[in-house]
C-alpha positions as a Python dict, from the first residue, in 0.01 Angstrom:
ca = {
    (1, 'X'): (0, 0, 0),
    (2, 'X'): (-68, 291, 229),
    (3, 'X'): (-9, 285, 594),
    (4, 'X'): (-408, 343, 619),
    (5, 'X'): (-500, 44, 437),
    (6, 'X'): (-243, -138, 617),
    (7, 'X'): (-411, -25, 957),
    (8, 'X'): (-761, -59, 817),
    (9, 'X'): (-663, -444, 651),
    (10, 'X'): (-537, -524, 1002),
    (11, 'X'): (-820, -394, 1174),
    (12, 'X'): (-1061, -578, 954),
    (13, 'X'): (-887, -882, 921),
    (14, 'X'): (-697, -950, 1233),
    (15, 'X'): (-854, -755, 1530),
    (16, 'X'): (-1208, -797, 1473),
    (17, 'X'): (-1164, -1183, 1463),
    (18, 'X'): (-915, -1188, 1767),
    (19, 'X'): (-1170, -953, 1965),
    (20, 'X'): (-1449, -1229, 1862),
    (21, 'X'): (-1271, -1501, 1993),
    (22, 'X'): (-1173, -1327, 2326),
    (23, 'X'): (-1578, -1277, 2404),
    (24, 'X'): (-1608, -1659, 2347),
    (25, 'X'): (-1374, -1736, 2562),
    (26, 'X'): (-1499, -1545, 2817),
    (27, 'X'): (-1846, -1691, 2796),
    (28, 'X'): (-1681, -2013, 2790),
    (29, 'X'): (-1518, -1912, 3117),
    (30, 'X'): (-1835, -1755, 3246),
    (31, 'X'): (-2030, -2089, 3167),
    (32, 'X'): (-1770, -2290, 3325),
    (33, 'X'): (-1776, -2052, 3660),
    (34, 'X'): (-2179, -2061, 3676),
    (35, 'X'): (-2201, -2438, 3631),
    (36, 'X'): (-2423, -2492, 3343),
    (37, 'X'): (-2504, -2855, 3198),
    (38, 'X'): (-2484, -2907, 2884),
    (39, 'X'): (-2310, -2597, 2830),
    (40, 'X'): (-2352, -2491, 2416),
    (41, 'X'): (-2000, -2418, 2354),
    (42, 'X'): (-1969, -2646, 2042),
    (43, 'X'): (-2296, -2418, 1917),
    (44, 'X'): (-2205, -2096, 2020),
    (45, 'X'): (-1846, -2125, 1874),
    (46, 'X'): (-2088, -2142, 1518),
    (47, 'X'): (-2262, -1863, 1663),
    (48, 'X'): (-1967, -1658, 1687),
    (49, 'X'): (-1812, -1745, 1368),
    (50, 'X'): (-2073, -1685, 1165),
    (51, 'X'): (-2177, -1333, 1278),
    (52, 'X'): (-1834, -1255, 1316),
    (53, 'X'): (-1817, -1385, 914),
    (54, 'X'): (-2133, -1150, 894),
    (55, 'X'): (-1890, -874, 1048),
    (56, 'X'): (-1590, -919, 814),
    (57, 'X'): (-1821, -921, 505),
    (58, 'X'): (-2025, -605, 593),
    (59, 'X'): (-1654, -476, 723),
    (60, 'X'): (-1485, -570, 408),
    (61, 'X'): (-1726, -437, 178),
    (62, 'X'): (-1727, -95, 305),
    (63, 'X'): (-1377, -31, 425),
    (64, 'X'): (-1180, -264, 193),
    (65, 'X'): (-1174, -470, -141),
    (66, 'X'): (-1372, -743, -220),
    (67, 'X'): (-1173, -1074, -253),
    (68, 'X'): (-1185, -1436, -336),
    (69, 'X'): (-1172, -1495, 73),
    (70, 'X'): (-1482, -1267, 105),
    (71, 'X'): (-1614, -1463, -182),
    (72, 'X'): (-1582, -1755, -4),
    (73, 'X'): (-1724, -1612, 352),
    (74, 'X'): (-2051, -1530, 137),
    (75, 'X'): (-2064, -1829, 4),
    (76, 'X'): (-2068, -1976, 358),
    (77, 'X'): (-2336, -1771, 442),
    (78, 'X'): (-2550, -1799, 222),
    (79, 'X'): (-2559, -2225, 162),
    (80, 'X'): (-2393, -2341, 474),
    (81, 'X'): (-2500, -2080, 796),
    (82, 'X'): (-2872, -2117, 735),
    (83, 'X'): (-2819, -2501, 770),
    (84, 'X'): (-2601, -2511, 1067),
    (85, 'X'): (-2824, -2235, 1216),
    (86, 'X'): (-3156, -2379, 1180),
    (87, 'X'): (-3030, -2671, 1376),
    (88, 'X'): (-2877, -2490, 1606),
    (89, 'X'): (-3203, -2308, 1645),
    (90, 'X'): (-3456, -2659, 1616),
    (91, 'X'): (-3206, -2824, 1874),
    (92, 'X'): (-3236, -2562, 2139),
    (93, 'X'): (-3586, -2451, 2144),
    (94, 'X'): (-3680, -2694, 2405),
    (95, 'X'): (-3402, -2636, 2573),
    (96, 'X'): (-3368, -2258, 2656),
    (97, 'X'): (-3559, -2277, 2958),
    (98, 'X'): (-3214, -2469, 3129),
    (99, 'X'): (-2993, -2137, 3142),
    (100, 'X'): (-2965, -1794, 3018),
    (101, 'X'): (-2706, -1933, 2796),
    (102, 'X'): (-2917, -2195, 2602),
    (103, 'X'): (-3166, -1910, 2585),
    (104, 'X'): (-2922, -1669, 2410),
    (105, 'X'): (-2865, -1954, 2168),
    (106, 'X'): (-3155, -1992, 2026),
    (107, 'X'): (-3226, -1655, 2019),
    (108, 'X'): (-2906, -1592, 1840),
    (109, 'X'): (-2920, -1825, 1583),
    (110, 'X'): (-3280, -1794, 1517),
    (111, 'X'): (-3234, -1444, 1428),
    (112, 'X'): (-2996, -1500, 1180),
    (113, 'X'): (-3298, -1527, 985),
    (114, 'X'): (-3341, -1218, 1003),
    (115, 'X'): (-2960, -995, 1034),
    (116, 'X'): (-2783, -1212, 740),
    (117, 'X'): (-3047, -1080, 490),
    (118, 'X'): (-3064, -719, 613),
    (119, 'X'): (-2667, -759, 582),
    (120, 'X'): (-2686, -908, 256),
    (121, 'X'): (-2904, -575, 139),
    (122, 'X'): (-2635, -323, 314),
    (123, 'X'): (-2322, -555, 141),
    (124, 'X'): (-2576, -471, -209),
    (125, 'X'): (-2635, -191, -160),
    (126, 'X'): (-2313, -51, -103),
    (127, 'X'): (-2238, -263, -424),
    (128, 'X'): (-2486, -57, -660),
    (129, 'X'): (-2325, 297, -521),
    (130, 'X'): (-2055, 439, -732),
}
């Protein structure tokens, strides 16, 4: 292994995630320092995880080599995300009027709907090119 693909596995694999959890932390932190009720931490933690799964599949496919893990990340995406993001989405339409952060929930996970197949058609696409 090369001391590029060891930078580039790294990048993909270790900093993107720790870089995704560091912006949900803060947004925990900024929740916590505005005072919301109710705050959606439990539901944007999904959020998070599954665009930054989104991320690390589009990443993976066009930096790196397609594995088992990746394998199972699309699988995830595909059966379980829409699920967990479609209730996400039904259970905060009503309430995105209480804060800019239930607001930016439902957006986010309503358009999932719409990124994970346009991702799904880049991760194909760079499949069919030789």
């Amino acid at each position: 292994m090369s001391a590029k693909e060891i930078i580039v596995a790294r990048l993909i694999h270790l900093i993107t995630p720790l870089i995704g959890l560091a912006f949900y932390f803060k947004i925990n932190f900024r929740m916590k320092d505005d005072k919301i009720e109710n705050a959606p931490i439990i539901s944007l933690f999904f959020i998070f995880a599954t665009y930054g799964c989104l991320l690390l599949i589009l990443l993976t496919r066009v930096f790196w080599h397609w594995s088992a893990m990746a394998s199972l990340g699309m699988f995830y995406l595909i059966l379980g995300a829409p699920i967990i993001m479609s209730l996400i989405a039904f259970r905060y339409q009503k309430k995105k009027s209480t804060s800019k952060y239930h607001n930016w929930t439902f957006i986010s996970s309503a358009c999932y709907f719409i990124i994970a197949p346009i991702t799904f058609l880049l991760v194909c696409l760079k499949e069919l090119s030789f």
